[in-house]
LUMMI-53556 format. One line per 2 residues: for each residue y, x, z of N, C-alpha, C. Coordinates in Angstrom, 1 decimal, padded with zeros to 4 digits. Each point is the difference from the previous one (the first is absolute). Last residue first. Layout:
# residues N
Y,X,Z,Y,X,Z,Y,X,Z | ...
# end
This chain:
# residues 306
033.1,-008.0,014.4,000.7,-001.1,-000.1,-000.6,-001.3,-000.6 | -002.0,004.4,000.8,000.6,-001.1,001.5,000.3,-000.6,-000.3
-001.6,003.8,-002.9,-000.7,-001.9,-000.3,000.8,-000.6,001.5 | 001.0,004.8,-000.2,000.0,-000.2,-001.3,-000.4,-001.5,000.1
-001.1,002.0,004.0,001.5,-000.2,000.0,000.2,-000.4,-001.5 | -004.4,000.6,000.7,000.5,-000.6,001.2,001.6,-000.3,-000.3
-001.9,003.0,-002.7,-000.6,-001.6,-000.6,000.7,-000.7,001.0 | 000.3,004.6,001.0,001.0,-000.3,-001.1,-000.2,-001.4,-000.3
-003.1,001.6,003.2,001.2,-000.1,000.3,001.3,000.1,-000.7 | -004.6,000.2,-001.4,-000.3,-001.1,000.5,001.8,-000.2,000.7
-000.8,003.5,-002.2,000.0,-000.9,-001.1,000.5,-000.9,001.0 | -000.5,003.8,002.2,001.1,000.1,-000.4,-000.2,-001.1,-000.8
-004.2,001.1,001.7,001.0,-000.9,000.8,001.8,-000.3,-000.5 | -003.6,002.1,-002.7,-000.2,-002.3,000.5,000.8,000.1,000.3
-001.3,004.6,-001.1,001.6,-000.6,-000.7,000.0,-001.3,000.5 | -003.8,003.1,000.8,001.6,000.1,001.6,000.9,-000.6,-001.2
-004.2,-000.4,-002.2,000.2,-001.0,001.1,001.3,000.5,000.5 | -002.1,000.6,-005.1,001.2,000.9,001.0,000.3,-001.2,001.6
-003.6,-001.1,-003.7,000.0,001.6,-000.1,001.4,000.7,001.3 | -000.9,-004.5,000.6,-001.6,000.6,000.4,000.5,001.8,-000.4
003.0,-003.3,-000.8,-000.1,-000.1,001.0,-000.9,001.0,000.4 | 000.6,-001.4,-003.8,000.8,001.1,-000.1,000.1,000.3,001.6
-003.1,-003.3,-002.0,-000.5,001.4,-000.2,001.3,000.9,000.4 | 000.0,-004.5,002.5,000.0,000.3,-001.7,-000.1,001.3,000.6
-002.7,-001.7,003.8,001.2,-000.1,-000.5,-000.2,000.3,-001.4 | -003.9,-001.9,003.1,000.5,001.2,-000.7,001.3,-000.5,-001.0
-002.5,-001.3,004.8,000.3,-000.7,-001.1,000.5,001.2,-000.9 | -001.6,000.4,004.7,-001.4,000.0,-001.2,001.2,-000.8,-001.6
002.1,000.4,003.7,-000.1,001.4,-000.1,-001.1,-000.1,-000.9 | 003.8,-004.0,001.6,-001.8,000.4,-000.7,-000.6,001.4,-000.5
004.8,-001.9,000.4,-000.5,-000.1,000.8,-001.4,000.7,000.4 | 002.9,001.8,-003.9,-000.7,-001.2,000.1,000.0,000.1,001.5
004.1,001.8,-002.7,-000.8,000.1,001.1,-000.9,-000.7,000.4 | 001.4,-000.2,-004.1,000.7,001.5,000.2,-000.3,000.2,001.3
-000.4,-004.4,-001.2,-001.0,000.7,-001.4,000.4,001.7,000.4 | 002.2,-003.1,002.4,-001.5,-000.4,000.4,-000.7,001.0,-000.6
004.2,-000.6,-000.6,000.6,000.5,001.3,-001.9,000.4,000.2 | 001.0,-002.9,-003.8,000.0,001.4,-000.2,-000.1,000.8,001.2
000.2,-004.8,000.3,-001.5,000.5,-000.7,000.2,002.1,-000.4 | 003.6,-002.9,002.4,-001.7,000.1,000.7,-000.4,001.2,-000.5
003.1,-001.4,-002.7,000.6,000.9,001.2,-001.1,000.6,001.3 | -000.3,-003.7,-003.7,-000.1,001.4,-000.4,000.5,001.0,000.7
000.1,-004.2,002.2,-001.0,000.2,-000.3,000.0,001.0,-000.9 | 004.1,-001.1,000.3,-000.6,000.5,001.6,-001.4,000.3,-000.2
002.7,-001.9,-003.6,000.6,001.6,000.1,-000.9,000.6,001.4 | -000.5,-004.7,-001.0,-000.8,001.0,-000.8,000.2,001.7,000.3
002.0,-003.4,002.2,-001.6,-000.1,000.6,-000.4,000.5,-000.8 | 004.4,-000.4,-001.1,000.2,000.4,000.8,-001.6,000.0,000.9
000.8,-002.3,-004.2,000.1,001.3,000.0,000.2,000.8,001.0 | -002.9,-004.1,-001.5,000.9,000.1,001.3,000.2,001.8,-000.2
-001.2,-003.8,-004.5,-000.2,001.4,000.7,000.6,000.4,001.3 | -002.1,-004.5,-001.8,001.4,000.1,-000.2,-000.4,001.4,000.3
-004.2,-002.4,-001.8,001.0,000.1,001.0,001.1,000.7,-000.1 | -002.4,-001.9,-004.4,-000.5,000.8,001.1,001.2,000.0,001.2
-001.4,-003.2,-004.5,001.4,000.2,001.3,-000.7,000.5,000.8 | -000.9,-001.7,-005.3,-000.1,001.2,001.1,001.2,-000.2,001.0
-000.5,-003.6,-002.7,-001.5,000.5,000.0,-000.4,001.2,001.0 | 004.7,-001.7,-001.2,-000.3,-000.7,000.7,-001.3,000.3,000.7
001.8,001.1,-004.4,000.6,-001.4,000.4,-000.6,-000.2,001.1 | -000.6,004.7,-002.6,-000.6,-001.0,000.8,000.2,-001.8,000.6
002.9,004.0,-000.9,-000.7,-000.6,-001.6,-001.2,-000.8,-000.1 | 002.4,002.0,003.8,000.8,-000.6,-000.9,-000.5,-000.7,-001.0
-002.6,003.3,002.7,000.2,-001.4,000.6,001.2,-000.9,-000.7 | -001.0,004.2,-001.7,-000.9,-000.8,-000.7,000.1,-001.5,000.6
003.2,003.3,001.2,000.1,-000.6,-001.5,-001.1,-001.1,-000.5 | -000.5,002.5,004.6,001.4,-001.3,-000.1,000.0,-000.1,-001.9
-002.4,003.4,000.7,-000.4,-000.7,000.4,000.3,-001.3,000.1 | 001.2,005.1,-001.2,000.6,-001.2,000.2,-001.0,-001.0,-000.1
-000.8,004.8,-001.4,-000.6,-000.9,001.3,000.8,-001.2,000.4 | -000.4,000.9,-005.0,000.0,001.2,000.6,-000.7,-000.6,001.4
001.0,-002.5,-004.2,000.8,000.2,001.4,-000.1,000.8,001.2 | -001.1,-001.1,-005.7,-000.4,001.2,001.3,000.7,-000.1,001.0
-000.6,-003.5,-004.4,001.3,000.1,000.7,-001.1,001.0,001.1 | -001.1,-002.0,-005.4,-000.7,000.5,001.2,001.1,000.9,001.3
-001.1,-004.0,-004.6,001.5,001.2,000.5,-001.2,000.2,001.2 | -002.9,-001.3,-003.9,000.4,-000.2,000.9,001.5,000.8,000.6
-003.3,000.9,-003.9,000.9,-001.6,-000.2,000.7,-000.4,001.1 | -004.1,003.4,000.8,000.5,-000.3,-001.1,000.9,-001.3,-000.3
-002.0,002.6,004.5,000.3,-001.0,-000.4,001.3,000.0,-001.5 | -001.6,003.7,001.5,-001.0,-000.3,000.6,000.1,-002.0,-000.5
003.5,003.4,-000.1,-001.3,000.4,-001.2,-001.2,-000.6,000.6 | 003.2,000.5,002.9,000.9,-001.0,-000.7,-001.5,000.0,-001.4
-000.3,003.1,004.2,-000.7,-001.4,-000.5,000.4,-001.0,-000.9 | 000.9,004.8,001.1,000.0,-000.2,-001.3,-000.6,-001.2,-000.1
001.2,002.3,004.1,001.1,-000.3,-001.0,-000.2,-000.3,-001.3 | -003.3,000.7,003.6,001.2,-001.3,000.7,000.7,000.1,-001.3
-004.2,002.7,000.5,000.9,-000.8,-001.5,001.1,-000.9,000.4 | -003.5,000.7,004.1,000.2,000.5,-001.2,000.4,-000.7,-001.2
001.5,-000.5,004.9,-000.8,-000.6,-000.8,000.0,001.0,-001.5 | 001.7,-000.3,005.8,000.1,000.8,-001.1,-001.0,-000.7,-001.1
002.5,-002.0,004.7,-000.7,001.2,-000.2,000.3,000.2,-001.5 | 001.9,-003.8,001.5,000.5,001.3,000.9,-000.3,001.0,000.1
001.0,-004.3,-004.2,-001.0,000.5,000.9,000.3,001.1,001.0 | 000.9,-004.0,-004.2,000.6,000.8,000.5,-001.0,000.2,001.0
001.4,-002.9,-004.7,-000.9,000.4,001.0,000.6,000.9,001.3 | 001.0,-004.1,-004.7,000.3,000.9,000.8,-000.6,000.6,001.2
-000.2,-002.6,-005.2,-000.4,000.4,001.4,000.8,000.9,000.7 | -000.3,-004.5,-004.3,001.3,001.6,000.9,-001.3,000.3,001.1
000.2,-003.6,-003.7,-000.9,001.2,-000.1,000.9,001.1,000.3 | 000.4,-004.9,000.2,001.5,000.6,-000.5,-000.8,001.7,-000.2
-002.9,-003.5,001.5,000.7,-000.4,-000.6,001.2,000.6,-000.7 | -002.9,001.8,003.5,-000.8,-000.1,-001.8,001.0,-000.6,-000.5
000.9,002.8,004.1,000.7,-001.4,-000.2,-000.7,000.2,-001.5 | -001.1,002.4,004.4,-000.5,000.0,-001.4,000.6,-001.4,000.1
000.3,004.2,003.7,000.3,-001.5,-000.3,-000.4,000.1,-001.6 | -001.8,003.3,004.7,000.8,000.1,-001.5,000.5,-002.0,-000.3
-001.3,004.5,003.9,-000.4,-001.5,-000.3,000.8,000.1,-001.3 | -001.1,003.5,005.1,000.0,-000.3,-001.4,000.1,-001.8,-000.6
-001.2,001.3,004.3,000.8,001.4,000.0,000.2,000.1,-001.8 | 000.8,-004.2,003.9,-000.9,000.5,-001.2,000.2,001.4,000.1
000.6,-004.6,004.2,000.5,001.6,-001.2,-001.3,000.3,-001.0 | 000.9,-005.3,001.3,-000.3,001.6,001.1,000.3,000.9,-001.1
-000.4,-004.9,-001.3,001.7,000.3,001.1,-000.4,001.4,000.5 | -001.4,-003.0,-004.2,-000.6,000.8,000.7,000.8,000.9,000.3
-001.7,-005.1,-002.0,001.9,000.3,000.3,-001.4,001.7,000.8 | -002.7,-002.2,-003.0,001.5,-001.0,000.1,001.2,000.9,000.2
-004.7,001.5,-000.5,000.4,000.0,001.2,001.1,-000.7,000.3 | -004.7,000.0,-003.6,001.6,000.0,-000.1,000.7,-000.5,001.3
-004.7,002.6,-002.5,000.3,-000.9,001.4,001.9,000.3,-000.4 | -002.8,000.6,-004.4,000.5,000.6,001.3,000.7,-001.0,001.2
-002.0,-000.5,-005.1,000.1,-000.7,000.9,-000.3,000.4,001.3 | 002.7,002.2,-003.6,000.2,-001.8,-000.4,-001.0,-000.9,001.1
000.4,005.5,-000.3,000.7,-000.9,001.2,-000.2,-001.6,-000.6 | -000.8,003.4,-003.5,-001.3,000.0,001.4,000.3,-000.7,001.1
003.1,-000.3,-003.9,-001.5,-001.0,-000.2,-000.7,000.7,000.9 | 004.1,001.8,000.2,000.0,-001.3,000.5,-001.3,-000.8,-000.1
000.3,005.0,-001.2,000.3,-000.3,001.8,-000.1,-002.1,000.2 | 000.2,002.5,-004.5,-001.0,-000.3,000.6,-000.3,-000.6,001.5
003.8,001.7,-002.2,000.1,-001.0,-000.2,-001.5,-000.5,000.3 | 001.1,004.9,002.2,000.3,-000.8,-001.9,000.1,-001.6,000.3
-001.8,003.7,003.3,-001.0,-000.4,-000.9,000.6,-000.9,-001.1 | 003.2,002.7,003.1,-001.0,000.7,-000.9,-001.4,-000.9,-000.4
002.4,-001.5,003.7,001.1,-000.4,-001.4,-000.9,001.0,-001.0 | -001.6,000.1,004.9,-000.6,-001.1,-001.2,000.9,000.1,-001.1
-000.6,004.7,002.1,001.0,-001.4,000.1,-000.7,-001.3,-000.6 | -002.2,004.6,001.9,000.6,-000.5,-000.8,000.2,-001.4,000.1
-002.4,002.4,003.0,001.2,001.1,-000.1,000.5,-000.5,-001.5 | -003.4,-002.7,003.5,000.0,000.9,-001.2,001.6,000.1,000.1
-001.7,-003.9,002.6,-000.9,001.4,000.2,000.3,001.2,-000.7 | 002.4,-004.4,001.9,001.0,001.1,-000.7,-001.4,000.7,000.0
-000.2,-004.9,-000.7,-000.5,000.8,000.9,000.0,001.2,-000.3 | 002.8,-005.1,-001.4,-000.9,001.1,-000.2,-000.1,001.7,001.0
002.1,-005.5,-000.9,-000.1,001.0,000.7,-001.1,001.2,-000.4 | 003.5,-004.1,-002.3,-001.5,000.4,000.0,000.0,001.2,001.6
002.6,-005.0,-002.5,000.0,001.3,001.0,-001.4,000.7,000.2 | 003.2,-003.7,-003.3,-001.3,000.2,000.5,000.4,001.5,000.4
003.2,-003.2,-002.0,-000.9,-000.9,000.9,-001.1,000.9,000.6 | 003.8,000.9,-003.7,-000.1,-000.7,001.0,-000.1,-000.5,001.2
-002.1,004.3,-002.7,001.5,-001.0,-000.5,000.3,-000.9,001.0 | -003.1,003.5,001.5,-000.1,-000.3,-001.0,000.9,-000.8,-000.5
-000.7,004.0,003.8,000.6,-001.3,-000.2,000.1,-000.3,-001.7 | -002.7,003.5,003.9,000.2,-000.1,-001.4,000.8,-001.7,000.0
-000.8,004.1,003.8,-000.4,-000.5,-000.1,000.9,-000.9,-001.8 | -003.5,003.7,003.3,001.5,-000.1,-001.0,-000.1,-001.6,-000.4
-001.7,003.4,004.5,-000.1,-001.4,-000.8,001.4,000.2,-000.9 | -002.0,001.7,004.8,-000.3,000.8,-001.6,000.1,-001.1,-001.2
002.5,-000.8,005.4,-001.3,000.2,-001.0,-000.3,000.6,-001.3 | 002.3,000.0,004.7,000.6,000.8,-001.1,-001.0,-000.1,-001.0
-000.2,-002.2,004.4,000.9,-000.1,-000.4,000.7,000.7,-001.2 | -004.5,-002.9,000.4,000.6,001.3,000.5,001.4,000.3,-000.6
-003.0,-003.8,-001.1,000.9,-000.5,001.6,000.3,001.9,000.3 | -001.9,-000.8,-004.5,000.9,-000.6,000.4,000.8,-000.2,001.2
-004.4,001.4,-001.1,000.9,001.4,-000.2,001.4,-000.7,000.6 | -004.0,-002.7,-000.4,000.4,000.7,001.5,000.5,000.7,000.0
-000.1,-004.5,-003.0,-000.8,001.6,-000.2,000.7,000.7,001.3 | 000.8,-004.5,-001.8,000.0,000.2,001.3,-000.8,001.2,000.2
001.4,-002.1,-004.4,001.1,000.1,001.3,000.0,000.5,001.5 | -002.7,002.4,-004.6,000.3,-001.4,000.8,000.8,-000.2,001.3
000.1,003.9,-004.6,-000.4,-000.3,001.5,-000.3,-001.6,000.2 | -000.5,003.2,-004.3,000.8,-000.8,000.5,-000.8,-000.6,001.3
-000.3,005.0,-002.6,-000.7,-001.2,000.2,000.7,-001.2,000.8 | 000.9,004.4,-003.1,-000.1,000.1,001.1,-000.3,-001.5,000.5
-001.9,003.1,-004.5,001.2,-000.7,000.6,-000.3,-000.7,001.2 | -002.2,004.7,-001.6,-000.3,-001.3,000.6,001.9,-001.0,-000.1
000.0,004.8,-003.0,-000.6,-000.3,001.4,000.0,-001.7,-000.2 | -001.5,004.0,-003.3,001.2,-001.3,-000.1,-000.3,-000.5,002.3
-001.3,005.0,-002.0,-000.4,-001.4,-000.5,000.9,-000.9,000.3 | 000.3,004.8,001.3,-001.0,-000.6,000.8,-000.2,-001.2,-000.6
003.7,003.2,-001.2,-001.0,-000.9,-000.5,-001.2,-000.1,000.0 | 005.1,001.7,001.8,-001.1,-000.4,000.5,-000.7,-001.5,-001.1
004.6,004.1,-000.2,-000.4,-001.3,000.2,-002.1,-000.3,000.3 | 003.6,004.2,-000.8,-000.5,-000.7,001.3,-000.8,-001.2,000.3
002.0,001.8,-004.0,-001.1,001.2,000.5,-000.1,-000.5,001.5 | 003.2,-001.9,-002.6,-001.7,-000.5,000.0,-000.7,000.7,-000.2
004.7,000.6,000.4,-000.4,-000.9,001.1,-001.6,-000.6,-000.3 | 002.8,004.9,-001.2,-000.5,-000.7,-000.7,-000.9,-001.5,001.3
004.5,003.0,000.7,-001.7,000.8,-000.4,-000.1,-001.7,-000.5 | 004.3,001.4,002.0,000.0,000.3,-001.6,-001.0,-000.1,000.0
001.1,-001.2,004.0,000.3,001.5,-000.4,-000.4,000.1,-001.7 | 000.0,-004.2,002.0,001.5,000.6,000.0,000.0,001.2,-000.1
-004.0,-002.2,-000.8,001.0,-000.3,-000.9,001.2,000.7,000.5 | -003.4,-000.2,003.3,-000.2,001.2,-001.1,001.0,000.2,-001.7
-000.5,-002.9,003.6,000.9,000.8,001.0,-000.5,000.8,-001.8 | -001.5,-004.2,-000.1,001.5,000.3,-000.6,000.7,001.7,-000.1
-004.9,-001.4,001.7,000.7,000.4,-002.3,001.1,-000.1,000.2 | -001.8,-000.6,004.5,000.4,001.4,-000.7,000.5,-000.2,-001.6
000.8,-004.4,001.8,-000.4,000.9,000.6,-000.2,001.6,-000.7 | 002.4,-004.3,-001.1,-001.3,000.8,-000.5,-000.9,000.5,000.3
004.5,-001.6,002.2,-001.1,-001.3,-000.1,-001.3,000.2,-001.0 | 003.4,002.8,003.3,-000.3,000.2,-001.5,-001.4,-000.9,-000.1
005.5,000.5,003.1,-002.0,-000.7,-000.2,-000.3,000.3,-001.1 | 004.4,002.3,002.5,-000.9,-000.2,-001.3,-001.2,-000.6,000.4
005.0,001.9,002.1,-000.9,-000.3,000.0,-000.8,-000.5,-001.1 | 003.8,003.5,001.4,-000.2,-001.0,-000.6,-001.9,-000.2,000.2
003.6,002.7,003.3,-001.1,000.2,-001.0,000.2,-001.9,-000.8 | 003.0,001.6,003.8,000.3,000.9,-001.0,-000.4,-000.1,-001.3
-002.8,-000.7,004.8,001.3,-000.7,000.0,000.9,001.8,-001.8 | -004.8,-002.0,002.6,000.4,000.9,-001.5,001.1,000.6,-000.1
-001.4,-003.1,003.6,-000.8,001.2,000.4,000.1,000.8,-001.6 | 002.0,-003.9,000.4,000.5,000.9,001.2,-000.8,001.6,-000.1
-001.1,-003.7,-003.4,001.0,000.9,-000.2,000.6,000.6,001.2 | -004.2,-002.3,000.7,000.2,001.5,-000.8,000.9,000.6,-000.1
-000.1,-003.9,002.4,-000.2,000.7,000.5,000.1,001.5,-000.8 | 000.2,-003.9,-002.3,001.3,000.7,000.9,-000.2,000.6,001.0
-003.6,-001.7,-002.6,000.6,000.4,-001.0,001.8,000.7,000.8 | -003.3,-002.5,002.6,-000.7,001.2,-000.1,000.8,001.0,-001.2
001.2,-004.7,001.3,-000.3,001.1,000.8,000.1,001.4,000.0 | -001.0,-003.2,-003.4,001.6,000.5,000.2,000.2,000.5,001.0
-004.3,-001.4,-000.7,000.1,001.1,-000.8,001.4,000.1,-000.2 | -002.5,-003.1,003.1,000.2,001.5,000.3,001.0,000.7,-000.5
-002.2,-004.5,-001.1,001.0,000.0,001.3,000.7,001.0,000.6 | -003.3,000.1,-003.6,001.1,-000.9,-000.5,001.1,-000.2,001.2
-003.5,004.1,-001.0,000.1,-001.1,000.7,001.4,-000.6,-000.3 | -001.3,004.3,-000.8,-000.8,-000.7,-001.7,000.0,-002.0,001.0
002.0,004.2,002.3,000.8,000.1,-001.0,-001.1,-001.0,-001.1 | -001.8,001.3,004.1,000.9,-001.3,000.1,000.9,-000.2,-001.5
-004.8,001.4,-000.5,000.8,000.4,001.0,001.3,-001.0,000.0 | -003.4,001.4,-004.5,-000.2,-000.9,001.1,001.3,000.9,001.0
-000.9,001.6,-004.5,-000.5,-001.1,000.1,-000.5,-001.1,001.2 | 004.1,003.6,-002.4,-000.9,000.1,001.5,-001.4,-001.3,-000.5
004.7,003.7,-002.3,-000.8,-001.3,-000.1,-001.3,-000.1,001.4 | 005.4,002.4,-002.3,-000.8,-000.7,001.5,-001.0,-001.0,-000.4
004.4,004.5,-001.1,-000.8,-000.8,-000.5,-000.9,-000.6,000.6 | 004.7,002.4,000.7,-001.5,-000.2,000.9,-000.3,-001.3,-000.8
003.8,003.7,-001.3,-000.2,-001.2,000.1,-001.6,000.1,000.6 | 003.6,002.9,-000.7,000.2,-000.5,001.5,-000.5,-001.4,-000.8
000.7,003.7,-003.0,000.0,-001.0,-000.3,000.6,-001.0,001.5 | -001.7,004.3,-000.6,000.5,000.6,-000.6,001.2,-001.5,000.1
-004.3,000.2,002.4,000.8,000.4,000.7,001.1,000.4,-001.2 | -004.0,-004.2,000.0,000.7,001.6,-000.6,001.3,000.2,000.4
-004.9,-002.1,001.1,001.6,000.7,000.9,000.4,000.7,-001.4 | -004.3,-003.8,000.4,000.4,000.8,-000.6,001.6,000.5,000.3
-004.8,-002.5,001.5,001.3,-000.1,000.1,000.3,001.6,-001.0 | -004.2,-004.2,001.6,000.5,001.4,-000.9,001.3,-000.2,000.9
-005.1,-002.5,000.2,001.4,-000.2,000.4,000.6,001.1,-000.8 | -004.1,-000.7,-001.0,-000.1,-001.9,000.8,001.8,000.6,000.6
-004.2,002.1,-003.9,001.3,000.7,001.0,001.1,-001.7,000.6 | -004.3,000.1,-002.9,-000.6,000.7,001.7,001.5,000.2,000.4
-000.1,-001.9,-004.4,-001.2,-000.3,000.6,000.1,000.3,001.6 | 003.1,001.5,-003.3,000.4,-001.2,000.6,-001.2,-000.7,000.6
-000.3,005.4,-000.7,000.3,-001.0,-000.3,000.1,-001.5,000.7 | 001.1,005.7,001.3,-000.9,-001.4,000.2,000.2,-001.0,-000.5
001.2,005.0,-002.4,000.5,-001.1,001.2,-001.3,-001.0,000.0 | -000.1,005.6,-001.4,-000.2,-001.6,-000.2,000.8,-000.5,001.0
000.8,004.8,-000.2,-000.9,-001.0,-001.4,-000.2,-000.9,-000.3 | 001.2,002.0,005.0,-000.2,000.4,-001.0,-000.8,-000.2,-001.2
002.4,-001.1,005.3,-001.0,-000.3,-001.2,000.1,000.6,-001.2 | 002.0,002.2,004.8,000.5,-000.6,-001.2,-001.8,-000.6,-000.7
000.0,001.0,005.1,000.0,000.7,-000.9,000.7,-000.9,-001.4 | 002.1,-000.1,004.7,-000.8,-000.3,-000.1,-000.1,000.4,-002.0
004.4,000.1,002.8,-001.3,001.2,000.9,-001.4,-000.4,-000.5 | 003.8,-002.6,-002.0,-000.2,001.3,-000.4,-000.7,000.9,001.3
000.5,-004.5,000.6,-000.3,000.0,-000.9,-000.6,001.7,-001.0 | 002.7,-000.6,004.7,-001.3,-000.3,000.0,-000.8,000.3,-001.4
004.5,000.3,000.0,-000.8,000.8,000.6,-001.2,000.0,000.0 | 002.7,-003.7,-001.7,-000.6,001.1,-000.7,-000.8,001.4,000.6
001.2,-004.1,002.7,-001.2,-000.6,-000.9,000.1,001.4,-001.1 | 003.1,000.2,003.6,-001.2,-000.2,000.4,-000.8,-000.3,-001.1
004.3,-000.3,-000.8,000.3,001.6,000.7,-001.4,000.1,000.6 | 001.0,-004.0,-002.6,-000.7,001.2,-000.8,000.0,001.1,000.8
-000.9,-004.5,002.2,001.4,000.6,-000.5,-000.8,001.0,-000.3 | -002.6,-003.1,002.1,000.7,001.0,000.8,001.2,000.9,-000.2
-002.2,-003.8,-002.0,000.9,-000.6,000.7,000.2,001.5,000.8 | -003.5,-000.3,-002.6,000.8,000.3,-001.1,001.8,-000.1,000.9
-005.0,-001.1,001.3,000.6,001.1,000.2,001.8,000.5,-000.6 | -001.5,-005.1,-000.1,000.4,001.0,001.4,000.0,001.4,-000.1
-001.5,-001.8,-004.1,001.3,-000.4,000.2,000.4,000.3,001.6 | -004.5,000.9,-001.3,001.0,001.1,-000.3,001.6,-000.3,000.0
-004.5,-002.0,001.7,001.0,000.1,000.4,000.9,001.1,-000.8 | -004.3,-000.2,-001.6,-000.1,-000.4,001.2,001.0,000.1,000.6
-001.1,002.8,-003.5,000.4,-001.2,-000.4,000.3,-001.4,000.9 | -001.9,004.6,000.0,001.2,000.2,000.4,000.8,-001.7,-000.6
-004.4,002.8,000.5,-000.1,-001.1,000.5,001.4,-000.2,000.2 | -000.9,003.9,-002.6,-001.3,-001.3,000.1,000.2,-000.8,000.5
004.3,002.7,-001.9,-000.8,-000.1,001.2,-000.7,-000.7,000.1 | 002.3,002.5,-004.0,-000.9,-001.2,000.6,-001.2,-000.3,001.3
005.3,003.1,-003.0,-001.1,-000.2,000.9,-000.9,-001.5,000.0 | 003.9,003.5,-003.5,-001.4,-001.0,000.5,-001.1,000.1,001.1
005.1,001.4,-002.9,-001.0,000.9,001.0,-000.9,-001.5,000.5 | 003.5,001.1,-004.7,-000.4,-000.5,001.4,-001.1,000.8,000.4
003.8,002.7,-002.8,-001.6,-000.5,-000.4,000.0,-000.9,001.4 | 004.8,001.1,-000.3,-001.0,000.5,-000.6,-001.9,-001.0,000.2
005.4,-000.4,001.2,-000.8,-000.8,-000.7,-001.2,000.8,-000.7 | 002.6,001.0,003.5,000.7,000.7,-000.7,-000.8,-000.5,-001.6
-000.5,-001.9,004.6,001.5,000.1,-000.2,000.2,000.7,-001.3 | -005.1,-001.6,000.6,000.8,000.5,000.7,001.4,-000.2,-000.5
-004.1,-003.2,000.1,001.0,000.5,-001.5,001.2,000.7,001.3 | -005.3,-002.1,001.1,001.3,000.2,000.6,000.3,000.7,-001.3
-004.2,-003.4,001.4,001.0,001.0,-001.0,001.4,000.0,000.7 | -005.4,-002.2,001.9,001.9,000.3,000.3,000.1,000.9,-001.0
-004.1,-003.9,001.1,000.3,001.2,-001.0,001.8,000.3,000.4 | -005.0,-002.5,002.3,001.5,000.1,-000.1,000.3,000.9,-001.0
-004.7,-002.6,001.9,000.6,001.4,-001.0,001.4,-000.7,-000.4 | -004.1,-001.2,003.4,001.3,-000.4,-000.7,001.0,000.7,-000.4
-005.7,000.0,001.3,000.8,000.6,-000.4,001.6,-001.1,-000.3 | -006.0,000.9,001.0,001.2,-000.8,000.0,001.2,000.9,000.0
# end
């Protein structure tokens, strides 16, 4: 087992990047990331560079990419609070404190993007393990549902119909095309569905508009317009609210308490940099350099108070 992270750094004087892939470094990397570069490159650079290959979109589940010439921090994760609907503005201002200066970046490709911005070729990453499973429509009272950050995307058909589907796979329902509606025609239909998503799309057949959007990563996020021929196809990136707009009603996840959010990512990192739990194993940057927690744990402390 394995959760293979991938970090590129593009020094100040823009020469060749430098490549790390910590094996299990995908596992909170939006909290490591909260230590600020004066902690996350050191670290980065005391451990050995990858050499020749990158981890494709198969195995590599989070990334980031520093370029120091630029002050921009590139950011993909497939789980943690930054891929949570209640979290991920949270967690998105937390950063810039902890960037403060830097421009920030979701790369909704994942590595094939990070690899597009250095000039390389985005399908030498890509993963052709076969067509994956499309993801399977829930019923109203399936038991993912009552948790409060379920895996679920969910789909609004014109009108009248609400689909929920079961987030298993690392690709988007909007990548099966116009097909998506004849596998849904007779999917459990949830009317009105008021809880969070971490993804969802809208399909107006009559006027043949889609619009999607999501908080993790989906391969080809930017070329699904080629996926549905004859159709306008609108990328709302992570706005979410757009789809609840477009929704009339269908989608109404809870309101965001941004002041219980800023606190619980405040928790959850204070947690992730000092477990309670001595059997719990911290992020890898934790593990290779420990005398740095306490200085994190007491910059997070005073950095997230508010």
């Amino acid at each position: 087992m394995a959760n293979w992270a991938m970090y590129l750094v593009i020094p100040e004087d823009g020469g060749a990047h430098e490549t790390y892939a910590p094996r299990f470094g995908a596992v909170g990397i939006d909290l490591d990331l909260l230590a600020g570069p004066d902690v996350v490159l050191p670290l980065l650079r005391a451990r050995e560079q990858l050499q020749g290959h990158w981890i494709d979109e198969g195995r590599c589940e989070a990334g980031a990419l520093i370029d120091l010439r630029r002050r921009t921090l590139f950011l993909f994760a497939s789980e943690g609070p930054i891929t949570r609907l209640r979290h991920r503005a949270a967690l998105w201002e937390a950063l810039g404190a902890a960037w403060p200066g830097w421009e920030l970046r979701w790369t909704y490709d994942g590595p094939a993007e990070l690899r597009e911005y250095l000039g390389l070729d985005p399908e030498d990453v890509r993963w052709h393990g076969g067509s994956p499973y499309p993801e399977f429509a829930m019923e109203r009272d399936d038991e993912e549902l009552s948790d409060p950050d379920p895996m679920v995307r969910v789909v609004t058909i014109g009108a009248d119909r609400c689909h929920v589907l079961a987030a298993t796979g690392r690709t988007h329902p909007v990548a099966e095309g116009p097909e998506l509606l004849a596998r849904l025609a007779d999917a459990p239909d949830h009317g009105v569905y008021a809880a969070p998503a971490d993804s969802g799309l809208h399909v107006d057949p009559e006027r043949r508009l889609v619009g999607w959007w999501l908080l993790d990563t989906s391969a080809g996020a930017h070329h699904v317009a080629e996926r549905w021929p004859g159709w306008s196809v609108e990328f709302w990136a992570d706005r979410g609210e757009e789809h609840v707009r477009a929704a009339g009603g269908r989608f109404v996840p809870p309101p965001v308490d941004r002041a219980q959010a800023r606190a619980e990512v405040r928790a959850e990192a204070l947690e992730h940099w000092s477990p309670q739990d001595p059997d719990d194993v911290p992020g890898w940057m934790q593990v290779a350099a420990p005398e740095v927690a306490a200085k994190v744990v007491a910059k997070l402390a005073a950095g997230l108070a508010g």
